[in-house]
Backbone as a ProteinNet text record, in pm:
[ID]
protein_1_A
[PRIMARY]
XXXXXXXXXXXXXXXXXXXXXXXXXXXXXXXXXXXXXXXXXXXXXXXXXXXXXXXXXXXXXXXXXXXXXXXXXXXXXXXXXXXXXXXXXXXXXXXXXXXXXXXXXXXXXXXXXXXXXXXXXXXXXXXXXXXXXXXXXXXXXXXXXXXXXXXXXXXXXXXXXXXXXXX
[TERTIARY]
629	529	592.8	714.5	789.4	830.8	858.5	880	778	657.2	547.7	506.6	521.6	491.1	549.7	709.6	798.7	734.2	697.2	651.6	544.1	414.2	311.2	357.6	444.3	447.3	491.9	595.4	674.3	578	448.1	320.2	269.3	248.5	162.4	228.1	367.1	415.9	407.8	443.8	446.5	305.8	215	88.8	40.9	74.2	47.5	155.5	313.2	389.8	348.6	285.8	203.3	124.6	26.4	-67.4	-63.2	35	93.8	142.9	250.6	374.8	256.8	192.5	53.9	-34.3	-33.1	-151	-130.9	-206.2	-221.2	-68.8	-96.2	30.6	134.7	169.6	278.4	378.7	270.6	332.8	361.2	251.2	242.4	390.8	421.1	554.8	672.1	634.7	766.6	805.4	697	679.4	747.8	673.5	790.6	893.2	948.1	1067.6	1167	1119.2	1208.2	1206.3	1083.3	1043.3	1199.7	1151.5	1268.3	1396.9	1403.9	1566.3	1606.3	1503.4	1560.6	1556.9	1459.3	1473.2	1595.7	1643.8	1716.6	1872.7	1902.2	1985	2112.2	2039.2	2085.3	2163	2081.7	2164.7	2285.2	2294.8	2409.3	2494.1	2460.9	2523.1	2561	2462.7	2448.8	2562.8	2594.6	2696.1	2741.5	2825.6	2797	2772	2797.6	2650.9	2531.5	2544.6	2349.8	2300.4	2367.7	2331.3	2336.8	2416.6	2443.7	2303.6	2290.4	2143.5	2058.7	2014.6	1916	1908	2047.2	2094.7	2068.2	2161.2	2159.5	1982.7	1975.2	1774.2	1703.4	1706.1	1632.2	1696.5	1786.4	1845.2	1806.2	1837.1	1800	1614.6	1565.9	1407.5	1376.9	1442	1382.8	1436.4	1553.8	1622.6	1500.9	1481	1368.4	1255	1224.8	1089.1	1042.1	1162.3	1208.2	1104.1	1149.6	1133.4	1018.5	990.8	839.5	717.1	791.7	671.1	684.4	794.9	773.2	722.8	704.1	617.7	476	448.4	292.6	248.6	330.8	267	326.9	432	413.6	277.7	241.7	157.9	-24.1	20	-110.1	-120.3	-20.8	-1.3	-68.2	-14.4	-74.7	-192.3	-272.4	-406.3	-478.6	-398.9	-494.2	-502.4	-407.8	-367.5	-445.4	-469	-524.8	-731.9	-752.3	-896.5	-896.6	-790	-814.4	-826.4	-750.8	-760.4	-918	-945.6	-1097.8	-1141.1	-1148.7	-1263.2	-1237.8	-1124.7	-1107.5	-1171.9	-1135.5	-1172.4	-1332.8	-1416.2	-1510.1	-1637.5	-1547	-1607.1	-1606.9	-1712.9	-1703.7	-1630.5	-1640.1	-1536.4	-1423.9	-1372.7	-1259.4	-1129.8	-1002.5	-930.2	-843.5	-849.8	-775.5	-588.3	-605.6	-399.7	-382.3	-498	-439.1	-406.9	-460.1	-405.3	-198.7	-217	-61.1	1.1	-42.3	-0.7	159.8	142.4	240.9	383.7	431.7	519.5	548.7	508.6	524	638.6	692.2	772.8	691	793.5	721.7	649.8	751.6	678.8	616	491.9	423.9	312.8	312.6	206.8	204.3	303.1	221.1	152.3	165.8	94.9	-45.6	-63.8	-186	-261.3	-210.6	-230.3	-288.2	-231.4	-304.9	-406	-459.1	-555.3	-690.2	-652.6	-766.5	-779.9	-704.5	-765.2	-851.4	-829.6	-927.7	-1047.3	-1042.9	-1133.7	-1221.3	-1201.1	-1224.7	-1329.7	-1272.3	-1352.3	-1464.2	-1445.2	-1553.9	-1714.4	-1636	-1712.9	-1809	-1747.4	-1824.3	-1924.2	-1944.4	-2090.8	-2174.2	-2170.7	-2270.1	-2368.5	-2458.5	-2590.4	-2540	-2474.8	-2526.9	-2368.9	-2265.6	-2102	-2110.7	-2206.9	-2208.1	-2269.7	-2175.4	-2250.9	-2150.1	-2197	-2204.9	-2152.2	-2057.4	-2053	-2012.6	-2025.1	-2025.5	-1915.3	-1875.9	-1743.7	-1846.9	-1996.9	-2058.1	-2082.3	-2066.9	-2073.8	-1975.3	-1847.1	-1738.1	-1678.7	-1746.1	-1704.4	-1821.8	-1907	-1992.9	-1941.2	-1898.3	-1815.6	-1676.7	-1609.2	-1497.6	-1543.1	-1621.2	-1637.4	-1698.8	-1810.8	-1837.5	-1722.8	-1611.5	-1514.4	-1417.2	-1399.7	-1331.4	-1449.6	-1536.3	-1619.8	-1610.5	-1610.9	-1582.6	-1427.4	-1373.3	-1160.7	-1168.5	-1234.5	-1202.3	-1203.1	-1292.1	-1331.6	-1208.1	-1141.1	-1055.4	-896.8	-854.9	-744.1	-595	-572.5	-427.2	-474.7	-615.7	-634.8	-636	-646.8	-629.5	-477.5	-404.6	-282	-189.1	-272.2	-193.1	-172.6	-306.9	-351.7	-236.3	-263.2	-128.4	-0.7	103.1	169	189.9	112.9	97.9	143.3	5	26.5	178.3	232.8	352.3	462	431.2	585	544.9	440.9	409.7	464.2	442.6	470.5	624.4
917.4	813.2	675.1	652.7	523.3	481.1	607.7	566.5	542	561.7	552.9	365.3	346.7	248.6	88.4	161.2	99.1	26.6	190.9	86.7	54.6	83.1	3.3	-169.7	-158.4	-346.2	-399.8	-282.3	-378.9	-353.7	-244.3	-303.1	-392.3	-447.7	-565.8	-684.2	-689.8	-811.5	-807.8	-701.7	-720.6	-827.3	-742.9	-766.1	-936.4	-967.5	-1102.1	-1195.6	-1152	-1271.1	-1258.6	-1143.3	-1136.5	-1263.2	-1232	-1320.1	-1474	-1481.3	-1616.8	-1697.8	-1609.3	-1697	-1755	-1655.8	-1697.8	-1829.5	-1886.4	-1962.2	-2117.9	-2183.7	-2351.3	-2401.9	-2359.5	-2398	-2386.7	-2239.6	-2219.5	-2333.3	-2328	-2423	-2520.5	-2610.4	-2733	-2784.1	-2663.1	-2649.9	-2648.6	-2555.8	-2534.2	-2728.8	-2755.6	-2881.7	-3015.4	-2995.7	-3099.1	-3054.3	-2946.6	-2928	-3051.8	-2972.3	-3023.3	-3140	-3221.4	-3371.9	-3387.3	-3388.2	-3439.7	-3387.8	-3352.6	-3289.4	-3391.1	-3410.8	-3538.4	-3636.4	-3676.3	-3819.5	-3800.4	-3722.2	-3750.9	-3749	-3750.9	-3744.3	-3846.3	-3940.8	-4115.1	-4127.8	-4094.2	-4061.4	-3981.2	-3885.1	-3817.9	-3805	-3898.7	-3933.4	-3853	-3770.4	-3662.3	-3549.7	-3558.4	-3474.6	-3322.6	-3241.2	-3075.5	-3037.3	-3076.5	-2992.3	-3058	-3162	-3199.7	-3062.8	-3020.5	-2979.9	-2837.6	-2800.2	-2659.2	-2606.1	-2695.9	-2656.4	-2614.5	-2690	-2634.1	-2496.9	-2495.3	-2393.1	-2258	-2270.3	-2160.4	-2099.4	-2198.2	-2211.5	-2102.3	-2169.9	-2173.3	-2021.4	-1938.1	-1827.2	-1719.6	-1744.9	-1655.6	-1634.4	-1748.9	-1705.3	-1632.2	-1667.4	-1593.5	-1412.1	-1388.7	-1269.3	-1206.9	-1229.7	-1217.2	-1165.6	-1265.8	-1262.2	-1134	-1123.4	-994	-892.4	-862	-736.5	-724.3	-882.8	-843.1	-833.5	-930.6	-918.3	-741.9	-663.9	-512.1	-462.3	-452.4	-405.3	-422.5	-469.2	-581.2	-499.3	-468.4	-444.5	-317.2	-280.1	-88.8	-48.1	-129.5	-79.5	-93.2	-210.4	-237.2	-120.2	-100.7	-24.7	149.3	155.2	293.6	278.2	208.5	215.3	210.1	139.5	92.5	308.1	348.9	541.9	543	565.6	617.7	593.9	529.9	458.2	531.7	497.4	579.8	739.5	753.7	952.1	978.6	901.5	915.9	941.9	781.8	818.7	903.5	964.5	1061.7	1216	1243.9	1370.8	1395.9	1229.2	1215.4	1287.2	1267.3	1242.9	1379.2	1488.8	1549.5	1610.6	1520.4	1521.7	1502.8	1419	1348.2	1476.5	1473.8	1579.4	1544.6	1682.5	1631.2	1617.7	1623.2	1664.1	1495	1402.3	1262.5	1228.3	1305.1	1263	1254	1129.9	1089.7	1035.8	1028.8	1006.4	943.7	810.6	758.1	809.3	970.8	1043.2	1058.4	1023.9	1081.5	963.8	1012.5	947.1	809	696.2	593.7	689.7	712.2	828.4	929.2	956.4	1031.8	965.9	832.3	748.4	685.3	622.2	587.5	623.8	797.5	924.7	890.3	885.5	895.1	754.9	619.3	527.2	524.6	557.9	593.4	663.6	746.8	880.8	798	723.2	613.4	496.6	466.7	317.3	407.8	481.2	586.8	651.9	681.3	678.5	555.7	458.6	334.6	269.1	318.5	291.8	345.5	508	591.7	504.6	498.5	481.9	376.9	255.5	140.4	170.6	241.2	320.3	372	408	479.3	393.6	431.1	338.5	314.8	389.8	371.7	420	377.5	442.8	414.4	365.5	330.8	474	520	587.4	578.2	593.3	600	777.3	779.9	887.4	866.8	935.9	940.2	1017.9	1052.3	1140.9	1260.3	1253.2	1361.5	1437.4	1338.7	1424.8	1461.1	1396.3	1396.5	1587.6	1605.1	1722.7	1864.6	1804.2	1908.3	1905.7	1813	1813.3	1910.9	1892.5	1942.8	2181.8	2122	2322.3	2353.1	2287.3	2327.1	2329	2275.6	2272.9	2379.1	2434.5	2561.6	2671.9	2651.8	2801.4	2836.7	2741.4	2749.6	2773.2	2784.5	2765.9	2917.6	2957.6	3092.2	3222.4	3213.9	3314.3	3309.2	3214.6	3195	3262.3	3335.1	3438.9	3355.7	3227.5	3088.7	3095.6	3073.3	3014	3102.5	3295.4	3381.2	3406.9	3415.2	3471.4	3363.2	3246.2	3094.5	3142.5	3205	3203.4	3364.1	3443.9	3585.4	3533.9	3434.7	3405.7	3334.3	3239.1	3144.1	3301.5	3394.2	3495.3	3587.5	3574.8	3655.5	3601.6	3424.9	3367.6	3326.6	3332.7	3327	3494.7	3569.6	3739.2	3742.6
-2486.9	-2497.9	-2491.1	-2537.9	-2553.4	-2402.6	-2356.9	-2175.7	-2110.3	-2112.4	-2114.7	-2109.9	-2206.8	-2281.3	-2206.3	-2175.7	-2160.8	-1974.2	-1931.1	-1781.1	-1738.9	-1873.8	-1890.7	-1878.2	-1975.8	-1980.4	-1871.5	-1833	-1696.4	-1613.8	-1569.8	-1492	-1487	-1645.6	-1727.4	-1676.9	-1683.8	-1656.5	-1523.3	-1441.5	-1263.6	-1268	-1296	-1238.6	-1281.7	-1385.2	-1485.1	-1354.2	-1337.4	-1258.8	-1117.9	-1078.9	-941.7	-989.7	-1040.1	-1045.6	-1028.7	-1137.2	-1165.2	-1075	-1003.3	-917	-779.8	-766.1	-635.2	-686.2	-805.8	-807.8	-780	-764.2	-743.1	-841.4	-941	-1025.1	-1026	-963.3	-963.4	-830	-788.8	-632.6	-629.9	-707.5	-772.3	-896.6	-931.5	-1056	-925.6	-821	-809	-684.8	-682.7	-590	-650.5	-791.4	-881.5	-922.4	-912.2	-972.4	-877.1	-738.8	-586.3	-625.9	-601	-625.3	-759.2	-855.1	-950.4	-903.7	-822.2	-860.7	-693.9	-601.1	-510.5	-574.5	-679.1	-689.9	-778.7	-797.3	-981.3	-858.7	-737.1	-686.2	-642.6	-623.6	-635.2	-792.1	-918.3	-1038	-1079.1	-979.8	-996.8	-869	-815.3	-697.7	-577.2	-545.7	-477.6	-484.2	-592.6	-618.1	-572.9	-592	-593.5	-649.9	-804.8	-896	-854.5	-886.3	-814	-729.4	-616.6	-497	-569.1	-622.6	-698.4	-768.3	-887.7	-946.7	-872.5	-748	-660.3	-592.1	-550.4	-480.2	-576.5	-694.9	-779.2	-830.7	-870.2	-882.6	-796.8	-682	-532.3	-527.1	-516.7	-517.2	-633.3	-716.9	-846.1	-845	-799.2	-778.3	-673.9	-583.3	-433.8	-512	-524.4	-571.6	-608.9	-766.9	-842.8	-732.3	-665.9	-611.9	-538	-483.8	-354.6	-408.1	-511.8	-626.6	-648.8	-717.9	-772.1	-616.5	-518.4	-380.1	-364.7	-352.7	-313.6	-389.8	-528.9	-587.5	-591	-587	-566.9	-424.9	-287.9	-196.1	-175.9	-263.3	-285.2	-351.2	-454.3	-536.4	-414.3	-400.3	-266.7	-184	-106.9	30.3	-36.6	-170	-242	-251.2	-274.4	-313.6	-182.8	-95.5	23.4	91.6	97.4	142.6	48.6	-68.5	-134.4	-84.4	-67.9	-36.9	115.1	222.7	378.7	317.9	218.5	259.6	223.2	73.6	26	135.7	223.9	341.3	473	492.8	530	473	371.8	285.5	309	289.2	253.4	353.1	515.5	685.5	670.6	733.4	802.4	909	971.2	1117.5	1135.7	1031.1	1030.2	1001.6	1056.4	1018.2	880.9	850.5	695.7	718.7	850.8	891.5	879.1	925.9	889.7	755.9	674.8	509.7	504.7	418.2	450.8	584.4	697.6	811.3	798	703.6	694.2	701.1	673.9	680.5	831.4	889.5	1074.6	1136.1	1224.7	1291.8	1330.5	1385.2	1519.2	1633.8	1688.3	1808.8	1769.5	1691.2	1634.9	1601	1555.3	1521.6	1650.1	1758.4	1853.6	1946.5	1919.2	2026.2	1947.1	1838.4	1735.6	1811.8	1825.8	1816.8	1954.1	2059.5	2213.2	2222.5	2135.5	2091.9	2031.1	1945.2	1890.1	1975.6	2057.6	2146.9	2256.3	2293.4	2383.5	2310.6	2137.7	2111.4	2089.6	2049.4	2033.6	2170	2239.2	2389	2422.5	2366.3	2406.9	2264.9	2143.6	2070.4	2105.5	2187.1	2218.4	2360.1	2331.9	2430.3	2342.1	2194	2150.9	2086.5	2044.3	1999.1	1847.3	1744.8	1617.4	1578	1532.8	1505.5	1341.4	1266.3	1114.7	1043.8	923	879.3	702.3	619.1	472.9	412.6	337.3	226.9	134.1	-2.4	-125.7	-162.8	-293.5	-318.4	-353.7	-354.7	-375.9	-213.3	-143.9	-15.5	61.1	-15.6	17.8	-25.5	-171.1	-194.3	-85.1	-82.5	10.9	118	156.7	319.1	345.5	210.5	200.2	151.6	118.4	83.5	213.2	300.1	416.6	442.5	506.5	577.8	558.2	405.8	332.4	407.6	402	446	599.9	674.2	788.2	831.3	765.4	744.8	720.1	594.1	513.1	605.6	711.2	780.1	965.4	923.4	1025	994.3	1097	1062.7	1036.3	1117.6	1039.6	856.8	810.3	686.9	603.2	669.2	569.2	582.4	685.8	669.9	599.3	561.3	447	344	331.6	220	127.8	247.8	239.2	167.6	250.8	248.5	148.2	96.3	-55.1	-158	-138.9	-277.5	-292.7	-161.1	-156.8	-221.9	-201.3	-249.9	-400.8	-438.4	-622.4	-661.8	-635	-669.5	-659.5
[MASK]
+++++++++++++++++++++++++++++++++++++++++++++++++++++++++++++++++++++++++++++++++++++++++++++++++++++++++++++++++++++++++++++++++++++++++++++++++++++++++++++++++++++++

């Protein structure tokens, strides 16, 4: 539970210095910092520490930043897969082999990617391409799709093979 706990906060904080480092303020802070640290330059006579502070500054934040920007758009990029498979699962039609895609080679997604601009084309001929589902129709879609699978001889001999390697 303490480990637990431990990367709750460091969520809490991702998500709080996400927030933060993006806003009017933060920009505005990091705008005067610059501002004072040129004007304050003539005072220290443009020195190499003068020039150092900035440097060291300007470095240790970006570092920082690296980290927290990949997290922020690991955590994005998950939710966003997570929301396509929904509406994948959800479609009828849609195949469930695209779930995850992201695992496939370049040359695997750009075979995929030629496959949809050709569908894309055909689609812009039809009268009506909008249509709506629910996770309640999402699950009726998905047992039709098991009943129609079950009676197919690949989905029983899976299914063989699953019980052989549990035994």
């Amino acid at each position: 539970m303490a480990n637990s706990k431990k990367k709750n906060l460091f969520e809490k904080f991702a998500n709080w210095a996400t927030i933060a480092t993006g806003s009017s303020a933060a920009f505005i802070t990091a705008t005067s910092v610059i501002i004072i640290w040129v004007v304050s330059g003539p005072l220290f006579h443009y020195s190499d520490t003068w020039q150092l502070v900035i440097n060291t500054g300007t470095t240790i934040v970006t570092f920082l930043m690296v980290f927290l920007i990949q997290k922020s758009q690991n955590k994005d990029s998950k939710a966003v897969h997570l929301k396509l498979n929904e509406l994948l699962a959800s479609h009828q039609g849609a195949s469930n082999r695209m779930v995850n895609i992201e695992d496939l080679t370049e040359k695997e997604l750009d075979q995929l990617s030629k496959f949809y601009v050709r569908l894309s084309k055909l689609a812009e001929q039809e009268d009506d391409i909008t249509c709506t589902h629910s996770i309640d129709a999402a699950n009726e879609n998905h047992n039709t799709k098991q009943t129609g699978f079950k009676s197919k001889k690949h989905y029983q001999d899976a299914i063989k093979n699953r019980n052989k390697k549990s035994n």
